[in-house]
DRENGUMAR-538837 format. One line per 10 residues: number of its first residue (from 1); their letters; for each residue x, y, z of C-alpha. Coordinates in nm, 4 decimals. Example, Ala and Ser with C-alpha at 12.3 -4.5 7.8 and 13.67 -1.06 7.14 Angstrom:
<recs>
1 = as = 1.2300:-0.4500:0.7800 ~ 1.3670:-0.1060:0.7140
</recs>
This chain:
<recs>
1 = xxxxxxxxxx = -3.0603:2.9803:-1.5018 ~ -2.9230:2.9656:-1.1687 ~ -3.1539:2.7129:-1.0427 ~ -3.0934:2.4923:-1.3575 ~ -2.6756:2.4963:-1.2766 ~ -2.7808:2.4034:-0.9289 ~ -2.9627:2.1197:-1.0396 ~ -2.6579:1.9825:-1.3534 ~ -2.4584:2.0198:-1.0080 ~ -2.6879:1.8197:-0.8045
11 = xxxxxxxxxx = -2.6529:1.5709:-1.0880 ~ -2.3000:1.5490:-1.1658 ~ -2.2589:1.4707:-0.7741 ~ -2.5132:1.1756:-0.7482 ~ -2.3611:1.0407:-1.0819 ~ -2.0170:1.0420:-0.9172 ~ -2.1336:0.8941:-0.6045 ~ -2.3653:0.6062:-0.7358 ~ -2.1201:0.5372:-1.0475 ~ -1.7328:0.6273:-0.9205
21 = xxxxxxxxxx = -1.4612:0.3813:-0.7411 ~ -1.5799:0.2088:-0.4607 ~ -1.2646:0.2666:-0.2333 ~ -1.3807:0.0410:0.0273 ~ -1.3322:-0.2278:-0.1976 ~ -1.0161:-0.1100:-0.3262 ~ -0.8667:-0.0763:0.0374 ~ -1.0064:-0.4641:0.0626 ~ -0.8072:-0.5751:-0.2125 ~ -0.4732:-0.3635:-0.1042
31 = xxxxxxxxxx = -0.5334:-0.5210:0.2901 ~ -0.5240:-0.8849:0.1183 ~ -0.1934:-0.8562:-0.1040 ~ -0.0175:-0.7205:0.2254 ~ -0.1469:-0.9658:0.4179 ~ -0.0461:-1.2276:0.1409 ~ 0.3204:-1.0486:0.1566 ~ 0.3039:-1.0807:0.5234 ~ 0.2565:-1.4522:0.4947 ~ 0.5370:-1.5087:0.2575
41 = xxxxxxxxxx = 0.7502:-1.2701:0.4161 ~ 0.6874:-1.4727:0.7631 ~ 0.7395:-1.7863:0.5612 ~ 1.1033:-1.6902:0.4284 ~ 1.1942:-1.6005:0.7625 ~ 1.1791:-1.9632:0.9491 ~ 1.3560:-2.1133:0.6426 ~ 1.6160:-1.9298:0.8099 ~ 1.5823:-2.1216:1.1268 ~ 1.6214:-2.5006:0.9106
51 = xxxxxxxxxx = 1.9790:-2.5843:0.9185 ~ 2.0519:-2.5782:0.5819 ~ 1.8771:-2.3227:0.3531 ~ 1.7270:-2.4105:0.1134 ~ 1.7624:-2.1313:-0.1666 ~ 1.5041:-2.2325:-0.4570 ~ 1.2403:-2.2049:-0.1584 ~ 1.3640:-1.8961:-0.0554 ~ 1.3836:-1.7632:-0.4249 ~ 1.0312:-1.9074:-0.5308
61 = xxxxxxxxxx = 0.8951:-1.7310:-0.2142 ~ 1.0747:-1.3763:-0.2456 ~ 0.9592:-1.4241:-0.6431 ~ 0.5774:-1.4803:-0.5120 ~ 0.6082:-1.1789:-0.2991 ~ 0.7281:-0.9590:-0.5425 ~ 0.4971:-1.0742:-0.8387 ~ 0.2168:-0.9428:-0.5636 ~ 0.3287:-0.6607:-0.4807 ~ 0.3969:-0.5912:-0.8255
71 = xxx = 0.0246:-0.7183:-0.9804 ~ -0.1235:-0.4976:-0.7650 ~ 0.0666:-0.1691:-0.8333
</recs>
């Protein structure tokens, strides 16, 4: 009996490790929407520098940041 729980143990283990979440693609996918809120964040900040600002860019871009941020929550 002992050697059989051994074994369902064994099996439970290699079924979790060939069949659960592949994290390293999960951390992929959370590097690429920071990087994409990087971007935009970097791309609101030199419409400050124009000398008139422009707010429907600023709003469309702080709307695309925050509808990736919040797709991937």
């Amino acid at each position: 009996m002992f050697l059989r729980l051994l074994k369902e143990k064994d099996d439970k283990n290699t079924t979790i490790a060939s069949g659960g979440d592949d994290y390293e693609l999960i951390a992929d996918g959370y590097l690429a929407m920071l990087r994409d809120t990087l971007d935009t964040l970097d791309d609101i900040l030199l419409y400050f520098d124009a000398t008139r600002l422009d707010r429907r860019k600023v709003y469309s871009a702080l709307r695309q940041c925050r509808d990736t941020l919040y797709n991937n929550l």
